[in-house]
DODO-322736 format. One line per 4 residues: number of its first residue (from 1); their letters; for each residue y, z, x of N, C-alpha, C. Coordinates in nm, 2 decimals, decimal comma. Example, Ala and Ser with C-alpha at 12.3 -4.5 7.8 and 13.67 -1.06 7.14 Angstrom:
// DODO-322736
1	as	-0,57 0,78 1,32 -0,45 0,78 1,23 -0,33 0,78 1,32; -0,22 0,71 1,28 -0,11 0,71 1,37 0,00 0,79 1,29
//
This chain:
// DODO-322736
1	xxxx	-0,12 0,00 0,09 0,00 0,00 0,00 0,12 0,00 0,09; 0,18 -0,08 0,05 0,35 -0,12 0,16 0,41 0,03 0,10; 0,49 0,07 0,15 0,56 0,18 0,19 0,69 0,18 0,10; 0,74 0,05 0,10 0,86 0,05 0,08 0,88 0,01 -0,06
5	xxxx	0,75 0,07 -0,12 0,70 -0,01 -0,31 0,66 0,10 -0,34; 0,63 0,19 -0,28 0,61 0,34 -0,31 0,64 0,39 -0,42; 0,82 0,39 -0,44 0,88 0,44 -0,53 0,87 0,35 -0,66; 0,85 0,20 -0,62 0,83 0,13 -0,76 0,66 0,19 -0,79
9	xxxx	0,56 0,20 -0,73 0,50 0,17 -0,77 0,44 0,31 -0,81; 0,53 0,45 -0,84 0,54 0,59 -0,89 0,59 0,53 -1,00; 0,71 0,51 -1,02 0,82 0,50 -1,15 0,72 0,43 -1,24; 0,63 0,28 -1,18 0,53 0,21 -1,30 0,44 0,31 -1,38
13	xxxx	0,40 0,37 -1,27 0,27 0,46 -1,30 0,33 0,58 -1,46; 0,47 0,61 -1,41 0,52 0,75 -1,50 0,56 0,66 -1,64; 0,56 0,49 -1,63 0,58 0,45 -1,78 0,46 0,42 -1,80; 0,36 0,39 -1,73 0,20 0,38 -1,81 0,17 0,52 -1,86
17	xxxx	0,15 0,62 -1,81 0,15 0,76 -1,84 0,23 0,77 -1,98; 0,36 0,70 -1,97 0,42 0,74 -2,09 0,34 0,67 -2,21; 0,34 0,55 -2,17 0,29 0,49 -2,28 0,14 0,53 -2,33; 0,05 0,60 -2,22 -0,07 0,64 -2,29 -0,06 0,77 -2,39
21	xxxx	0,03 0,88 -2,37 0,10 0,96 -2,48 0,11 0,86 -2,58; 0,22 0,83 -2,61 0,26 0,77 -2,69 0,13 0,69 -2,74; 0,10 0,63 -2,73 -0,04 0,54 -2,84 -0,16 0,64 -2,80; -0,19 0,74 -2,75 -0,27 0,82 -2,80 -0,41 0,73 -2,74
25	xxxx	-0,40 0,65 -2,64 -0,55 0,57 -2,57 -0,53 0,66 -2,43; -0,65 0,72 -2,42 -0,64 0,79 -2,31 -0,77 0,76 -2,18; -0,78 0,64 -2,23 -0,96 0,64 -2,18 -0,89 0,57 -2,04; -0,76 0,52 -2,01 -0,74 0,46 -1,88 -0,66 0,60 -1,78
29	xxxx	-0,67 0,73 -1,87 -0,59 0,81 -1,78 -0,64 0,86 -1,64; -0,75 0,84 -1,63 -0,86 0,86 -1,50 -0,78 0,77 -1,41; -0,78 0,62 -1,43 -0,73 0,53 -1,38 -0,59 0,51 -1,31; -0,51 0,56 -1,40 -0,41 0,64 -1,36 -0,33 0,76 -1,27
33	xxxx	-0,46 0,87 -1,29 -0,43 0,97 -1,19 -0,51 0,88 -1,05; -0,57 0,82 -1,06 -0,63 0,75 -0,95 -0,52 0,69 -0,84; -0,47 0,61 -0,95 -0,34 0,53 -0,86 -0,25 0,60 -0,82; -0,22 0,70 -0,89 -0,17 0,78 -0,85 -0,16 0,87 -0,70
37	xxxx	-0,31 0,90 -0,71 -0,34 0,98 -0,57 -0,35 0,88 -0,49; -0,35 0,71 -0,48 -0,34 0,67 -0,40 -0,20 0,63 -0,30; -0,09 0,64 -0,42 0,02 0,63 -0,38 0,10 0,78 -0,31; 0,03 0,91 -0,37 0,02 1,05 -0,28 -0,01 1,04 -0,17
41	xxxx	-0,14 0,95 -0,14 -0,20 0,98 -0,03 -0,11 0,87 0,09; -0,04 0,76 0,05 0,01 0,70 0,12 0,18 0,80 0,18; 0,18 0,90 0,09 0,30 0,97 0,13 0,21 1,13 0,22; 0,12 1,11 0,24 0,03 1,16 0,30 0,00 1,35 0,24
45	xxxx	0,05 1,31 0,09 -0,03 1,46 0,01 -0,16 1,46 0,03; -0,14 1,63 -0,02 -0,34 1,62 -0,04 -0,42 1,54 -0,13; -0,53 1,61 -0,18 -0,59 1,51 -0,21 -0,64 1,55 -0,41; -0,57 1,62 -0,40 -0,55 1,70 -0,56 -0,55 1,62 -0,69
49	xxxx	-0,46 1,53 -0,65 -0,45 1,44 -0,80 -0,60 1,38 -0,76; -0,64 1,30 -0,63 -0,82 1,25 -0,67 -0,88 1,31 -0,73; -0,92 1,48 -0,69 -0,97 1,54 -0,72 -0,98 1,60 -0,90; -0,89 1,55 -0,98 -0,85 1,57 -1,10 -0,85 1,46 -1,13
53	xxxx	-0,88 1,30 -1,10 -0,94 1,22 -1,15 -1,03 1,18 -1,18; -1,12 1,24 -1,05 -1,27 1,23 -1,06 -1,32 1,34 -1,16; -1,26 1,46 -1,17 -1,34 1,53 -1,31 -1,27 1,47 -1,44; -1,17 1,44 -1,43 -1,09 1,40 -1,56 -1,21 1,24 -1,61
57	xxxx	-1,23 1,16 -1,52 -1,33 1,08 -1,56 -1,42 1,07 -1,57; -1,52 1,19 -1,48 -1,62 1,25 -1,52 -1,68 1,31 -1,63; -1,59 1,40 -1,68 -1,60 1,43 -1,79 -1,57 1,37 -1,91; -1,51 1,24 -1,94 -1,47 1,11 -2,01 -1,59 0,98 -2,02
61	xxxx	-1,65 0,97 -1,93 -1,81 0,92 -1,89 -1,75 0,75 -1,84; -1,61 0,78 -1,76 -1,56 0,67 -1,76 -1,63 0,62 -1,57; -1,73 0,62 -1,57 -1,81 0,59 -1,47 -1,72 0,53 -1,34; -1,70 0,42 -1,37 -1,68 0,31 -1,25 -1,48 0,44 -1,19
65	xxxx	-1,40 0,45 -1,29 -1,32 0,54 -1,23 -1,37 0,65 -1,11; -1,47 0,72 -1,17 -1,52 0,89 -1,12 -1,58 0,77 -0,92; -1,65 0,67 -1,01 -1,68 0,63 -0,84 -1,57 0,62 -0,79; -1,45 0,54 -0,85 -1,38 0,49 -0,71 -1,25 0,66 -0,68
69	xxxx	-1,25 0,76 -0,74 -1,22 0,84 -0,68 -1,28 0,91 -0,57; -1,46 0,91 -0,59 -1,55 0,97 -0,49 -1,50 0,89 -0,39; -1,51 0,76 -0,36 -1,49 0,67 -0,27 -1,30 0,72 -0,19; -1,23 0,75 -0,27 -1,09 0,79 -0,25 -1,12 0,88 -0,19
73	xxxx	-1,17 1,02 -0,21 -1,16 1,18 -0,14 -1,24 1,14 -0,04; -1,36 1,01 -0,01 -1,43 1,06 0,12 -1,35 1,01 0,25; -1,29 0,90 0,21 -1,14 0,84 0,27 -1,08 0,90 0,31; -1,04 1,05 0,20 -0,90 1,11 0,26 -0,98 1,25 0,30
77	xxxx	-1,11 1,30 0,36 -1,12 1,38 0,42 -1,08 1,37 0,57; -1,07 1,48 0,62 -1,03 1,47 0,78 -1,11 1,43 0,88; -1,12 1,37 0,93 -1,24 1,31 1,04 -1,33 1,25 1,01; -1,29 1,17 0,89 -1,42 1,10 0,89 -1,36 0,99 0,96
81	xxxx	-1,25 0,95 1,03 -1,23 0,80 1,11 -1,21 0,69 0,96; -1,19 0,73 0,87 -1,15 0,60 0,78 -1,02 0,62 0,74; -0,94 0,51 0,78 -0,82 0,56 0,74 -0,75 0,44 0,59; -0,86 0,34 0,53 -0,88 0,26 0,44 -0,90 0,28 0,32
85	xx	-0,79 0,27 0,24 -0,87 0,35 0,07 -0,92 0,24 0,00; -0,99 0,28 -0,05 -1,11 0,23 -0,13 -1,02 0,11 -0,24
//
């Protein structure tokens, strides 16, 4: 993720968020906190919002989400040498 799209690409995420309130479809919010922690993790936060995607999808049975967050946290552990998100 370019650096300098950061900020656009937070502000998109807080009107998809909005809009999932608002129409009350919540089954892409996994998807969302996803991108989210991807765009955290390029500002080099922990790893908290993944970690609340992957249960938030998990328990949703939104499958293919819950993987690509697993795939996200093992990325953003310390030493594992990958510094490529999923």
């Amino acid at each position: 993720m370019r650096s300098g799209r950061l900020d656009e690409a937070a502000a998109a995420l807080d009107r998809a968020g909005s809009a999932l309130g608002t129409h009350g479809r919540r089954y892409a919010e996994g998807l969302l906190l996803l991108l989210r922690a991807r765009v955290l993790q390029a500002h080099g936060e922990p790893a908290a919002t993944a970690e609340r995607a992957l249960a938030l999808s998990t328990e949703r049975a939104a499958h293919f989400f819950a993987h690509r967050a697993k795939a996200l946290l093992t990325c953003m552990k310390p030493g594992n040498g990958t510094t490529r998100s999923p």
